[in-house]
N, C-alpha and C positions, 0 to 999 in steps of 0.2 A: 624202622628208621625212614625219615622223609625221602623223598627220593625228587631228582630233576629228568627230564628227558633230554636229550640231544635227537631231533626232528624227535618220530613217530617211533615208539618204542627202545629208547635208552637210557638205562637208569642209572643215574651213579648217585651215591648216597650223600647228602648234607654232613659229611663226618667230623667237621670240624667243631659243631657246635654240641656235637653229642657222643665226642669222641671217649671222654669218664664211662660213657653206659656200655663199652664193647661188651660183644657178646661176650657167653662163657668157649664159644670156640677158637674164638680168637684167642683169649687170654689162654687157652691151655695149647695152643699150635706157637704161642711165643715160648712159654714155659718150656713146651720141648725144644723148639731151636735151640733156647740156650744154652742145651747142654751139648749142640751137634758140630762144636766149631772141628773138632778133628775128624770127624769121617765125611766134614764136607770138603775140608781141605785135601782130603786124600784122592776124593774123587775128582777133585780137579789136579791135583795133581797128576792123576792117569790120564783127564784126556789128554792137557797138554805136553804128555810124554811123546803122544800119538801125533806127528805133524799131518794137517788137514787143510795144507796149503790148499787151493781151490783147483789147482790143478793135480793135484796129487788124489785120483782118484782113489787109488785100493789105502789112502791113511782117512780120505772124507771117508770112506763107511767102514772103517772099522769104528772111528768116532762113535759113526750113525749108530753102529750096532751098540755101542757101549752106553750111548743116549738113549735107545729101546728102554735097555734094563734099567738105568737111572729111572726112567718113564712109568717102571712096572709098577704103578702103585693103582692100588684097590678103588675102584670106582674112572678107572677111563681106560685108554685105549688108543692103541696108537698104531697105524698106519706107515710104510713106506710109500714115496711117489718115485717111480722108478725116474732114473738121467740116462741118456744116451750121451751125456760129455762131462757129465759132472758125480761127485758122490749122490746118494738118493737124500730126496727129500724127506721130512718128517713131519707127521701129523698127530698131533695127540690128540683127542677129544673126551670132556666126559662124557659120560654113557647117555645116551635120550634120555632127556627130561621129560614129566609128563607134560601133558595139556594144560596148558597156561601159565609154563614156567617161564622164568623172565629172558631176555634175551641172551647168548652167552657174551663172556668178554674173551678178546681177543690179547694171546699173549706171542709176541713175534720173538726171533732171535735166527741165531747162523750157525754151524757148525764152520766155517771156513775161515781159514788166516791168510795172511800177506805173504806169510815167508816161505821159499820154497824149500824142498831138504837139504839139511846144511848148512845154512845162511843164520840161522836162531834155532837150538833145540833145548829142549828139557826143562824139567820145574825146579826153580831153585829157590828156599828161603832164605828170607836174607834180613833176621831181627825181626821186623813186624810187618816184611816187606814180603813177598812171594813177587818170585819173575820170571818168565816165559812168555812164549809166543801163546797167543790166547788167553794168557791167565784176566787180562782186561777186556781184548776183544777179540770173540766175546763168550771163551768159554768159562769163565767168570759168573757174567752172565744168566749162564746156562743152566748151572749150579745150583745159585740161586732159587732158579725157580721151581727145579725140582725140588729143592729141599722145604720151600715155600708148600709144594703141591702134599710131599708125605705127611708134613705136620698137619695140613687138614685134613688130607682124609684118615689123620689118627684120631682126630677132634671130632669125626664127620663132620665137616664144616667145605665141602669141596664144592663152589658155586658152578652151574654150568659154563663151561668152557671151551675154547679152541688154542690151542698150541701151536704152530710152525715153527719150524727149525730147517732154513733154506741149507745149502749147499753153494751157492752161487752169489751171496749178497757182497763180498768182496769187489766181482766185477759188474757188480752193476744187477746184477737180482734179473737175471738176461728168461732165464725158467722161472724162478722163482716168485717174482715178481704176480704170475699168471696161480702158479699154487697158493698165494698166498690169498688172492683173490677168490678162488674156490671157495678155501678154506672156513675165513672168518666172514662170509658177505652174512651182512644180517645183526654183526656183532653190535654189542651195546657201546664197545668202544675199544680202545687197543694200545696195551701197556709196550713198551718197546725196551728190551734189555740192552744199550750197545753200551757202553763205558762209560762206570759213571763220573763226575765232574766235582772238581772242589767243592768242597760244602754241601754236595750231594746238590746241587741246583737242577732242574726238571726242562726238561729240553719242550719246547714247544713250535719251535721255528726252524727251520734246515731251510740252505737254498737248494734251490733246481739244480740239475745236474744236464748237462749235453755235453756229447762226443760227437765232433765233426772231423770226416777225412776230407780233404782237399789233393784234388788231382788234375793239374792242368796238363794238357796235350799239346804239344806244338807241330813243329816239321827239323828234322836235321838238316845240318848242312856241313861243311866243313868252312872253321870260321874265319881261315883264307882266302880260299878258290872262292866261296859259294855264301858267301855271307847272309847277300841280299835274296838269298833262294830261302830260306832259313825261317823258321817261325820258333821265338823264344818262350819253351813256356816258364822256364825261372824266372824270366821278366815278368809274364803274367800273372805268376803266383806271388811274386815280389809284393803289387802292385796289389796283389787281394792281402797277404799280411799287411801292407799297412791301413786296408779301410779294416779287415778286422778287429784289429787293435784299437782303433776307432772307437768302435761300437762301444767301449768299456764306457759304465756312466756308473762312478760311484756313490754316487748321490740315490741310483735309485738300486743302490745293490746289485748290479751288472756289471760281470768282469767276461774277455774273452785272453784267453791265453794261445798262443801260437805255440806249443812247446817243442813242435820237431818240426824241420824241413829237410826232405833232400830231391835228390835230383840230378838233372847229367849225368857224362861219363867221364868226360874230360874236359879241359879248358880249350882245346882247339876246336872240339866239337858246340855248334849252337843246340842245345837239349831239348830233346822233343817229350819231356814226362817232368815232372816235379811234382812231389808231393807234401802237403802239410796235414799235422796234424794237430787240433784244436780242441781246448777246453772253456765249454761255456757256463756258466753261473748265473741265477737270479732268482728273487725272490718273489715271484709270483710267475702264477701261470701266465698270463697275458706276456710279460715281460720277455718271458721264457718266448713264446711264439713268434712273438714281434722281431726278437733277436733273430730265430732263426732266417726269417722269412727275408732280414735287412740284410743277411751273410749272404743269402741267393741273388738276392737283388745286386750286390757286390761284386759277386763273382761273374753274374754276367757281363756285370760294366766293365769289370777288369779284360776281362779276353776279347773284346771287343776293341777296345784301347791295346790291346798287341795283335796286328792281322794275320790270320792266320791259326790263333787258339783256340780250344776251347777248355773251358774249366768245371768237371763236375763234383758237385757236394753228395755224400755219403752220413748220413746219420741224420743228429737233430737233439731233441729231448731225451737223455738217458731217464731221469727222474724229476718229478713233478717236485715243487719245496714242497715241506711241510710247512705249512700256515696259523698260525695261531687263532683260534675263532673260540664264540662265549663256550663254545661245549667243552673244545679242550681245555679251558682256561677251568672251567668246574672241576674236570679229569682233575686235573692237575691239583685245584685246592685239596681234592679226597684223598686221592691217594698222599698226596704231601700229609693231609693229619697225621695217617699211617705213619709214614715216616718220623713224624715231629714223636710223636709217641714211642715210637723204637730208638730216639735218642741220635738222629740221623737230621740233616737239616732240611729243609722243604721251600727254598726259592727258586725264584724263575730264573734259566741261563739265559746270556743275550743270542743273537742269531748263530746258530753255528753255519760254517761255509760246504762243509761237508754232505754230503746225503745218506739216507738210512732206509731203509725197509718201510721206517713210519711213513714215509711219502707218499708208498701204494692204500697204506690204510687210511690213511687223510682223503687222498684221491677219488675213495671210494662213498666219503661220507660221514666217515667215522670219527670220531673225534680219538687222537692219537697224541700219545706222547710218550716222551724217549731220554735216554740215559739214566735208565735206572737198574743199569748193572754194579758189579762193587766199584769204589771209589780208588781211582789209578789218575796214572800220567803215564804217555807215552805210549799210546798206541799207533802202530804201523813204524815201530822203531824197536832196536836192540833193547831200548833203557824201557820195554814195557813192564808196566806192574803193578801191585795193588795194595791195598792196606789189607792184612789178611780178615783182620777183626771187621770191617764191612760187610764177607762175607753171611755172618748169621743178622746184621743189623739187617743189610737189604733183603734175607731171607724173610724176617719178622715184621718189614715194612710190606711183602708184598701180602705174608700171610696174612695179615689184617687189613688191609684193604679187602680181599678177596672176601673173607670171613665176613665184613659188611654189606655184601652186595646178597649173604643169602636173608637179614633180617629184614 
């Protein structure tokens, strides 16, 4: 099969035009999904029996361990990264290729949810519906693509590989982000599992992601006796939410949110601390920097303009966007044949606002693309869920993809 590069060493296959000629390992890793919709539904319904809120360390690795054994399949290998704060990482890889084998792809995903114990539990079907915490995002997922992985190494048809499965991607990929990077550097390119979308549409865009704390200093006083002794910093931090809010340009996809402020202790007292804290959005790196560098530039005009303050900023760039460029846009035609062929749909989604793991793999070079977990609504809500039957389609979509990356 013809192949493209993404720069110097990355191949993804021409499969749309030669998608009739799949291999024979493809076609018999589909033949077997088909028959797998119950033991894969089962396995998803055990993890998300298991809550692996992000902070709930000892449910993240009971998960992790129960991903090992989903994992145990013949021709790879998988690895823990130990956490000092979070469940452990995971790493799957196939075995060393020889000498001159092709580059591997790179497949991301999370073991971690939003909810903490109590708030959303257990796997409930519902018609043709399955719903739980995870069952979309994104141990759904997850599923997936082990069930993807067993059907080829039942075909041998198992292309070189990298796997991660962070612990941390909920807040922000704070470890994981660096594991991930280990992991797949080199890769030919990088499938991303987060929830899949209407129509099964192929994510190629996210914007940037910042977290900024905002903490102005003043002087007390009592706002009687001592007024003019007094340095306000809720005025100064006033005065920085509103250039913050400023900065939002939707026109070029920059939004800043101020979502908390507080501050004082009383109304007779003038406050000497106030703190905000801020989310920032945009669709390109540069944008992204420019932003943050205009919030500092702000904050010192602002406590300047109240005498006596000062104001400092905390964070910056949580995540880079994912960007659409010619490689992922190939990614995307390939693996979408895959998909059209497993009776699944294969267009482009518009920008999503959100950020994903795909951001580190972009970041790095790679051509990346994402939501290609089963197809749901409502994730990081009660009403999460999926269409059960996506499960073996998005399995059969990835197994052939994969399957043409070894002809």
């Amino acid at each position: 099969m013809a192949r493209l590069w993404n720069a110097p060493g990355a191949p993804f296959p021409v499969a749309a035009a030669k998608l009739a000629a799949m291999n024979k390992g493809a076609d018999d890793a589909a033949r077997w999904l088909a028959e797998q919709a119950k033991p894969l539904e089962h396995a998803l319904a055990a993890l998300v029996e298991v809550n692996s809120f992000t902070e709930n360390v000892e449910g993240g690795r009971k998960v992790g361990a129960m991903l090992e054994e989903l994992y145990a399949i013949e021709g790879l290998e998988s690895r823990r990264v130990a956490s000092s704060k979070f469940a452990d990482h995971l790493v799957v890889s196939s075995r060393a290729p020889t000498s001159g084998a092709q580059p591997p792809i790179a497949l991301v995903g999370h073991l971690d949810t939003v909810f903490p114990p109590g708030l959303f539990e257990g796997y409930r079907r519902d018609g043709d519906l399955a719903r739980g915490p995870g069952v979309l995002d994104m141990k759904g997922g997850l599923v997936v693509v082990a069930w993807a992985l067993k059907a080829l190494a039942q075909a041998g048809a198992l292309p070189a590989l990298r796997l991660v499965i962070v612990a941390d991607e909920e807040v922000g990929s704070p470890e994981g982000q660096s594991v991930i990077r280990e992991a797949i550097e080199g890769a030919s390119g990088a499938l991303v599992f987060e929830a899949g979308r209407k129509n099964d549409l192929i994510i190629t865009r996210r914007k940037g992601t910042g977290a900024v704390t905002v903490t102005a200093h003043g002087k007390a006083a009592h706002a009687g006796n001592a007024h003019k002794e007094g340095a306000n910093a809720l005025w100064a931090l006033a005065k920085l939410v509103d250039r913050a809010q400023g900065l939002t340009d939707y026109a070029r996809g920059v939004t800043v949110n101020v979502g908390k402020v507080t501050g004082g202790t009383s109304k007779n007292t003038v406050p000497d601390r106030a703190e905000a804290l801020i989310d920032l959005r945009f669709e390109t790196r540069a944008d992204g920097e420019a932003l943050v560098e205009a919030l500092r530039k702000a904050a010192d005009e602002c406590a300047v303009a109240v005498q006596g303050t000062r104001i400092e900023i905390e964070g910056g760039i949580a995540r880079l966007p994912l960007e659409r460029t010619e490689a992922s846009a190939r990614l995307m035609e390939s693996y979408g044949a895959a998909a059209k062929a497993s009776g699944l749909g294969s267009g482009e989604a518009a920008l999503i606002g959100g950020g994903s793991d795909a951001s580190t793999s972009h970041a790095m070079g790679i051509a990346s693309i994402d939501g290609l977990g089963p197809r749901g609504i409502g994730f990081h809500t009660k009403d999460e869920q999926i269409e059960v039957a996506t499960l073996v389609l998005k399995a059969q979509a990835l197994a052939r993809f994969l399957a043409s990356l070894r002809s």
